[in-house]
RODO-2510 file (C-alpha; in nm, 4 decimals, decimal comma):
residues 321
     n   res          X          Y          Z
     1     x     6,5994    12,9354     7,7570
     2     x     6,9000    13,1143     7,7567
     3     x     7,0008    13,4697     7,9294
     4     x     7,3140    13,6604     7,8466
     5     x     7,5172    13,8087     8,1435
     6     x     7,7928    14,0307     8,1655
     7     x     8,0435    13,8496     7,9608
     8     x     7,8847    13,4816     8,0848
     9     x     7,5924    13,3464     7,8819
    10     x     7,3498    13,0564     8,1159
    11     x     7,1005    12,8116     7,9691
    12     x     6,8524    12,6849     8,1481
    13     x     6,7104    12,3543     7,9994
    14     x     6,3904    12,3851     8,2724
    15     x     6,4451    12,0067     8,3760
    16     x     6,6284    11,7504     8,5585
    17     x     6,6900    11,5563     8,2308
    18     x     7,0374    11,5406     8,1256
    19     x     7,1930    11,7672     7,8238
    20     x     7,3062    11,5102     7,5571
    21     x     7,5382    11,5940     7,2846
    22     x     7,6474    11,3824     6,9787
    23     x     7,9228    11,4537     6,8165
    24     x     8,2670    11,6191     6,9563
    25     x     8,2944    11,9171     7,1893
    26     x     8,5793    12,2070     7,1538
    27     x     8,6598    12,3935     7,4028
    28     x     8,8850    12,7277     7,3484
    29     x     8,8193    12,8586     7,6497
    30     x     8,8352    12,6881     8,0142
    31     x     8,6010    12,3978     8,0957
    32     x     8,4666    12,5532     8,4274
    33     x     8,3195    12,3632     8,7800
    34     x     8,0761    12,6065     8,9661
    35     x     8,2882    12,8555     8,8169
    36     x     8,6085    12,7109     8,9292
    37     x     8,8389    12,6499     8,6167
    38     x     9,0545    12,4197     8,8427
    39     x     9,4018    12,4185     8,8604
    40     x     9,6605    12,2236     8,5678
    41     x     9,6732    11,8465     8,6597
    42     x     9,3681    11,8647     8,8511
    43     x     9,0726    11,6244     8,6591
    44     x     8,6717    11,6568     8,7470
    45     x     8,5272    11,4184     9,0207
    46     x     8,1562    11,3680     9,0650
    47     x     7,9979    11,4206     9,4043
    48     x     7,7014    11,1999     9,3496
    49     x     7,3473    11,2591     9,1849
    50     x     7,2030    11,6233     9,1952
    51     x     7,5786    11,7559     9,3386
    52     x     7,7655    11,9730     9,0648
    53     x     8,1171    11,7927     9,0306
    54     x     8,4450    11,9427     9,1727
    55     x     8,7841    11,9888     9,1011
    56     x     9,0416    11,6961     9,2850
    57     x     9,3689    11,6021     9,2870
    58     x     9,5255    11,2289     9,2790
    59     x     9,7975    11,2002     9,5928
    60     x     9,8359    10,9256     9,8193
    61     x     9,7695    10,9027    10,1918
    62     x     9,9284    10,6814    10,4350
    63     x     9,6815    10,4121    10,6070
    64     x     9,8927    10,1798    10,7709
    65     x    10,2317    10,1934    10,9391
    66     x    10,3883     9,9260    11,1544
    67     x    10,6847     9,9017    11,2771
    68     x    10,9415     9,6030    11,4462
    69     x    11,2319     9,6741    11,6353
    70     x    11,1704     9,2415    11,7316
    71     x    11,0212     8,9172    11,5446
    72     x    10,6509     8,9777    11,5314
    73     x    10,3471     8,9316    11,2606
    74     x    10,2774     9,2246    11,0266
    75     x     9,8624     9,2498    10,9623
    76     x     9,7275     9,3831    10,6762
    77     x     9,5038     9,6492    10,7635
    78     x     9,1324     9,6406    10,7694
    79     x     8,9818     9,7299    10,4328
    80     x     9,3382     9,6862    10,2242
    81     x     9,2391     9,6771     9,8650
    82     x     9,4336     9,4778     9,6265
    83     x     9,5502     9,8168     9,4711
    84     x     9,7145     9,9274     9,7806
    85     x    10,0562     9,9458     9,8092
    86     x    10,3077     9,8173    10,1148
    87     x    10,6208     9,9507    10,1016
    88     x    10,8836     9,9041    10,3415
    89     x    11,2474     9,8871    10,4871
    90     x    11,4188     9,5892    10,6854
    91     x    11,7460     9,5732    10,8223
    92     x    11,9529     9,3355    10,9337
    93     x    12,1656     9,3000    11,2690
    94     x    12,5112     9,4818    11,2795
    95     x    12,8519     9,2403    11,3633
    96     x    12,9934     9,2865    11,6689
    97     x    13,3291     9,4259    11,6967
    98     x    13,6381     9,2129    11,7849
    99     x    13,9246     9,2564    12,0280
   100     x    14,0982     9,4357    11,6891
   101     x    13,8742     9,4439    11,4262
   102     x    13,5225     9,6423    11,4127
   103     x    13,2068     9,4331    11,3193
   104     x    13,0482     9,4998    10,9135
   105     x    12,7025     9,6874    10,9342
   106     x    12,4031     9,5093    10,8376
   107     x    12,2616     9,5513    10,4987
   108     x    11,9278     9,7184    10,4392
   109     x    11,6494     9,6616    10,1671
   110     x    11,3754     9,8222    10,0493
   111     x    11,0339     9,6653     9,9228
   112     x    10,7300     9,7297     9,7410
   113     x    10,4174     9,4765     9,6565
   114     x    10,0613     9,5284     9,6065
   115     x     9,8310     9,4399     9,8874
   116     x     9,6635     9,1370     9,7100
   117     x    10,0277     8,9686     9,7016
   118     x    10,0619     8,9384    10,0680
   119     x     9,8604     8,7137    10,3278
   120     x     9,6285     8,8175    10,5867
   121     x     9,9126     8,8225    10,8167
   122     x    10,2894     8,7755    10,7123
   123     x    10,5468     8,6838    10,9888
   124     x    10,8463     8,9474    10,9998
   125     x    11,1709     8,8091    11,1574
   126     x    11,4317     9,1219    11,3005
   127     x    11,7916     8,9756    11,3594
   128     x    12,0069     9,0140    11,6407
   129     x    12,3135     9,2174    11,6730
   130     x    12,6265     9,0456    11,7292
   131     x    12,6521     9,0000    12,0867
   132     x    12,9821     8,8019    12,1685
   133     x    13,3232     8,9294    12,0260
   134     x    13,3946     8,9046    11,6373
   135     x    13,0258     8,7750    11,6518
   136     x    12,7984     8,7905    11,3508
   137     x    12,4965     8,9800    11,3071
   138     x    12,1059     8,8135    11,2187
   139     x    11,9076     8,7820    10,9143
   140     x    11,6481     8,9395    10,8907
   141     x    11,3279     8,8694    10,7316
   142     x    11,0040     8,9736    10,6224
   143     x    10,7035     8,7254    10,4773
   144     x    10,9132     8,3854    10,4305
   145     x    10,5913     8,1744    10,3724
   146     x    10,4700     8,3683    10,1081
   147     x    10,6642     8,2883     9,7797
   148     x    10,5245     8,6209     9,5759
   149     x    10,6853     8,8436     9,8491
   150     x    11,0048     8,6546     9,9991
   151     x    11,2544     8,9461    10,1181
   152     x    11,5821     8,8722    10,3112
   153     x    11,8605     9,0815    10,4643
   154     x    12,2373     8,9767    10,5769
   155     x    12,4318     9,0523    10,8462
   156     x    12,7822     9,2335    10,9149
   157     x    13,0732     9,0067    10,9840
   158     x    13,2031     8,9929    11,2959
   159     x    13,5452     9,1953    11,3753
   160     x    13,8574     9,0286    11,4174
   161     x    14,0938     8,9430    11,6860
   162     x    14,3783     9,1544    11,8036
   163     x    14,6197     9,0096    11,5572
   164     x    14,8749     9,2007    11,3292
   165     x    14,7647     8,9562    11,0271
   166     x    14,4220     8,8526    11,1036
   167     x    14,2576     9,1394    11,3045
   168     x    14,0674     9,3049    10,9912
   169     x    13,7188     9,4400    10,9930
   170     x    13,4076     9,2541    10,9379
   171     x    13,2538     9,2830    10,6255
   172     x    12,9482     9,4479    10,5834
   173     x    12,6452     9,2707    10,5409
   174     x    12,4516     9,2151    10,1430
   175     x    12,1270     9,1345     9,9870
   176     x    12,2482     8,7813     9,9418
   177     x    12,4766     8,6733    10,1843
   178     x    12,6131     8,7877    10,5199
   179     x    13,0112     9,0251    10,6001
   180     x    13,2775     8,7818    10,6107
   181     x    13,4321     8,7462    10,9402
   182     x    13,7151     8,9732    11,0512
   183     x    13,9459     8,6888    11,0584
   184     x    13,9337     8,6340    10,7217
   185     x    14,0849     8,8316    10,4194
   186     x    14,0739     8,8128    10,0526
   187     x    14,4562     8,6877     9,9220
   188     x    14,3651     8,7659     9,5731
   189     x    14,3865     9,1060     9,6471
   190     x    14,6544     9,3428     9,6949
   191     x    14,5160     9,5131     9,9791
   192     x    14,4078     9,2201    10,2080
   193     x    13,9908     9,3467    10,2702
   194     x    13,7803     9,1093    10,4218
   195     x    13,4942     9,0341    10,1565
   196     x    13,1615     9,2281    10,1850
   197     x    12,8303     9,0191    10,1618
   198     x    12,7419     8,9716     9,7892
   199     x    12,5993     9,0734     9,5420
   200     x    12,9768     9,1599     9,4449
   201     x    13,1403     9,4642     9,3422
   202     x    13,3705     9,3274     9,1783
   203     x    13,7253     9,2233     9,2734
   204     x    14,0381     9,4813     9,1578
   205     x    14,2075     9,7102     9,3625
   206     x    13,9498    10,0188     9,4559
   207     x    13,6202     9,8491     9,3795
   208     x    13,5588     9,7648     9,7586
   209     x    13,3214    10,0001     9,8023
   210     x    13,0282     9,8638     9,6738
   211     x    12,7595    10,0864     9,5329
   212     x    12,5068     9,8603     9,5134
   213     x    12,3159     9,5838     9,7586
   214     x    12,6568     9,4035     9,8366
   215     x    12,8466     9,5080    10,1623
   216     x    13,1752     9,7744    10,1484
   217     x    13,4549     9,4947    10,2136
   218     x    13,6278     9,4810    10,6030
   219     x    13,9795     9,7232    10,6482
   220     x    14,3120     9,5165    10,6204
   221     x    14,4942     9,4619    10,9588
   222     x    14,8159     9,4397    10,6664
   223     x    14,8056     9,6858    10,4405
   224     x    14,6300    10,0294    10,3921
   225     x    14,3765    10,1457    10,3476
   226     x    14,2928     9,9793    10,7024
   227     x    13,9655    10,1302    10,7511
   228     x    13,6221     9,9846    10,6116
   229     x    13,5011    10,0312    10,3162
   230     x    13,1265    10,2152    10,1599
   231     x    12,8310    10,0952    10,0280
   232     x    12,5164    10,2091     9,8974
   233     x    12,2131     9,9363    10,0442
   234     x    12,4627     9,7372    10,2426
   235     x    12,6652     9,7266    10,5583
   236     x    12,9608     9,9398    10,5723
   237     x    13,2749     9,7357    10,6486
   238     x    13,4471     9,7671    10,9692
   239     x    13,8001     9,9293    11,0197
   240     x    14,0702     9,7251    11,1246
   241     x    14,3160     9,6574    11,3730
   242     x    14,6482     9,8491    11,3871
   243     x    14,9561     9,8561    11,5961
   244     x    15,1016    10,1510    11,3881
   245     x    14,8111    10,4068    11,5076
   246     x    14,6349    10,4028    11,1431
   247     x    14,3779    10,5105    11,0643
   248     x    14,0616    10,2604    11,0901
   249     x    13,7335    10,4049    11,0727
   250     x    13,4402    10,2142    10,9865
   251     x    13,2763    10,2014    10,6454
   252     x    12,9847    10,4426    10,5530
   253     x    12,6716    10,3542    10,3816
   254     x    12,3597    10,4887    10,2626
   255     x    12,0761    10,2779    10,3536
   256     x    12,2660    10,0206    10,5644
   257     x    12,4398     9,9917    10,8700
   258     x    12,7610    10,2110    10,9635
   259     x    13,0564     9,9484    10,9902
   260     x    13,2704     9,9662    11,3549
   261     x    13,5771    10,1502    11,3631
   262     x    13,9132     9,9620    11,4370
   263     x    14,1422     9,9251    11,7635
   264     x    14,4113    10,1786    11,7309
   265     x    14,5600    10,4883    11,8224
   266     x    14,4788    10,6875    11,5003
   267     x    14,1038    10,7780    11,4264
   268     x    13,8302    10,4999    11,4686
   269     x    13,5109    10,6504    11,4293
   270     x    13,2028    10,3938    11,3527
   271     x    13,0917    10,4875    10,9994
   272     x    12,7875    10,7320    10,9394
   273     x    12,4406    10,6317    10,7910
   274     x    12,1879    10,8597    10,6260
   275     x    11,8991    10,5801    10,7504
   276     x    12,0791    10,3076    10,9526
   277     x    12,2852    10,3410    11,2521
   278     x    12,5981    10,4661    11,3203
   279     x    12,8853    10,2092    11,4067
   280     x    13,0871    10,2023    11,6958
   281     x    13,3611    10,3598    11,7575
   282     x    13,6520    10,1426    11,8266
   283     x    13,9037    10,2240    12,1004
   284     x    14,2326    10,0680    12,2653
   285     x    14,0277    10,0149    12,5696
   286     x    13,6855    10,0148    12,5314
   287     x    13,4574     9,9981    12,2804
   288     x    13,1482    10,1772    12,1995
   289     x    12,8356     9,9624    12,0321
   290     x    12,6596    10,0425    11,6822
   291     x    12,3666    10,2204    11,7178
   292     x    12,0255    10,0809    11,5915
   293     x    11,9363     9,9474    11,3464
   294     x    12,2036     9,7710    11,1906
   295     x    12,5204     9,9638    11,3012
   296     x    12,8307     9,7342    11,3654
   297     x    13,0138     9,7258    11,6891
   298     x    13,3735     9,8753    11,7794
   299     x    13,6887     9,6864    11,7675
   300     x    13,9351     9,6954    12,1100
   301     x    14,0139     9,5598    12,4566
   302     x    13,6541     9,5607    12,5294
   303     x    13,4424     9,4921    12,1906
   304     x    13,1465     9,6657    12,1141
   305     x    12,8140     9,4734    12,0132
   306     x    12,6569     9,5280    11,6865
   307     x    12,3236     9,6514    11,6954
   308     x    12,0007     9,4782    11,6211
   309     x    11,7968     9,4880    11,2893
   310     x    11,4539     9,6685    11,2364
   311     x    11,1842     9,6934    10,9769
   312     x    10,9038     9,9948    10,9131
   313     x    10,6328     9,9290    10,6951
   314     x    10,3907    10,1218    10,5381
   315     x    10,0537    10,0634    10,3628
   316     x     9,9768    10,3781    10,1060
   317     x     9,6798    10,4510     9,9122
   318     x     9,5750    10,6395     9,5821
   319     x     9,3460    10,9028     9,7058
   320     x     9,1607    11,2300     9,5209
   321     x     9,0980    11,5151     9,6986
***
């Protein structure tokens, strides 16, 4: 049967038994839920036998989060589907600062895999800060054992000593290979940085700041600019020594760890991070240390340590509502 409303028209097929139509259906109008026309993006999701369906929305929820500020074992959570998705970030440990030189940050990276790629239980390995002047800072490390899902993280370089020629900042830490050592300087360039951990940026005049996974390259203790360079995903390098009061902050970066600012009497701020630490600030005394995770330590009488890595991991769902 079919009534006729006010401006609504109902039929009433007087049984359970399903409606079936051959052929297409056009709509010019709304397709309406209960009298709910939904809202755009929204798609129809059934609520079971003799339930009218309802409007829902795809967004994801959060059903998992661990995280390690030390070596532990990461579990995947009860009832994981393969669908799921862990996401993550790990950082590595920060250099520590030298008697000149300020330590590199530790470089930072950022993962994704589905559930069914990782084990039951994957071990997660958080490296150490530099502890001991111009010291370098841990790998870290997140499912080793599992070849689908193999991440790794470098450290800063450590700071160098207080030496006119070879007291430059550590480099900051990269996706492939660890900040180059304070002590250390690249003679191919003009400006005397101490290399960042790789990937590269490349190696002219001005392309120290890496915008990548590589770490910003380590100030000059002999020519300007003496203060540590930028990067994007890796350590910031740290500023340098100077006996002419320069000035020797330590690199910035993004993701990674702040690299330590120098030993001298101009500014030596550690470098800023919008997710890592902040390095330490260097100092003709003493030192301050990065802050976690990742931040390099200060250069000067008294170094500062680099801090120590850290990883936070998430498991996220698909989920209508």
């Amino acid at each position: 049967t079919s009534t006729a409303g006010s401006g609504a028209h109902t039929i009433n097929m007087g049984t359970t038994a399903p409606l079936n139509v051959e052929g297409a259906v056009s709509f010019t109008g709304t397709l309406q839920a209960a009298g709910n026309p939904g809202a755009s993006g929204q798609f129809l999701k059934s609520q079971g036998s003799a339930t009218p369906p309802i409007w829902a929305t795809i967004g994801q929820t959060v059903i998992d989060y661990q995280p390690f500020t030390a070596t532990g074992v990461w579990t995947k959570p009860a009832g994981a589907t393969g669908d799921d998705i862990v996401m993550g970030f790990i950082w590595a440990g920060g250099g520590a600062g030298g008697n000149g030189g300020g330590g590199g940050g530790g470089a930072c990276m950022q993962f994704w895999f589905k559930a069914s790629q990782l084990s039951a239980t994957e071990t997660v390995t958080i490296g150490a800060g530099g502890a001991t002047s111009g010291a370098q800072g841990g790998q870290s490390s997140f499912a080793t054992n599992n070849t689908n899902a193999i991440i790794r993280v470098y450290g800063g370089g450590g700071g160098g000593p207080n030496s006119a020629t070879n007291g430059g900042g550590g480099g900051g830490g990269g996706a492939l290979s660890a900040g180059s050592a304070g002590n250390t300087y690249d003679s191919t360039n003009a400006n005397y940085p101490v290399i960042g951990g790789t990937p590269s940026a490349g190696g002219a005049v001005g392309y120290y700041n890496n915008p990548g996974y590589g770490g910003g390259a380590g100030g000059s203790a002999t020519n300007a600019p003496n203060g540590g360079y930028a990067s994007i995903f890796g350590g910031g390098g740290g500023g340098a020594h100077s006996n002419s009061n320069a000035t020797v902050p330590g690199g910035q970066s993004v993701y990674g760890g702040g690299g330590g600012g120098g030993r001298s009497g101009g500014t030596r701020t550690g470098g800023q991070s919008v997710l890592g630490g902040t390095g330490g600030d260097g100092s003709n005394t003493t030192a301050t240390a990065g802050t976690a995770p990742a931040g390099g330590g200060g250069g000067g009488g008294t170094f500062g340590a680099g801090a120590r890595g850290e990883a936070r991991i998430w498991t996220i769902r698909a989920v209508a509502g």
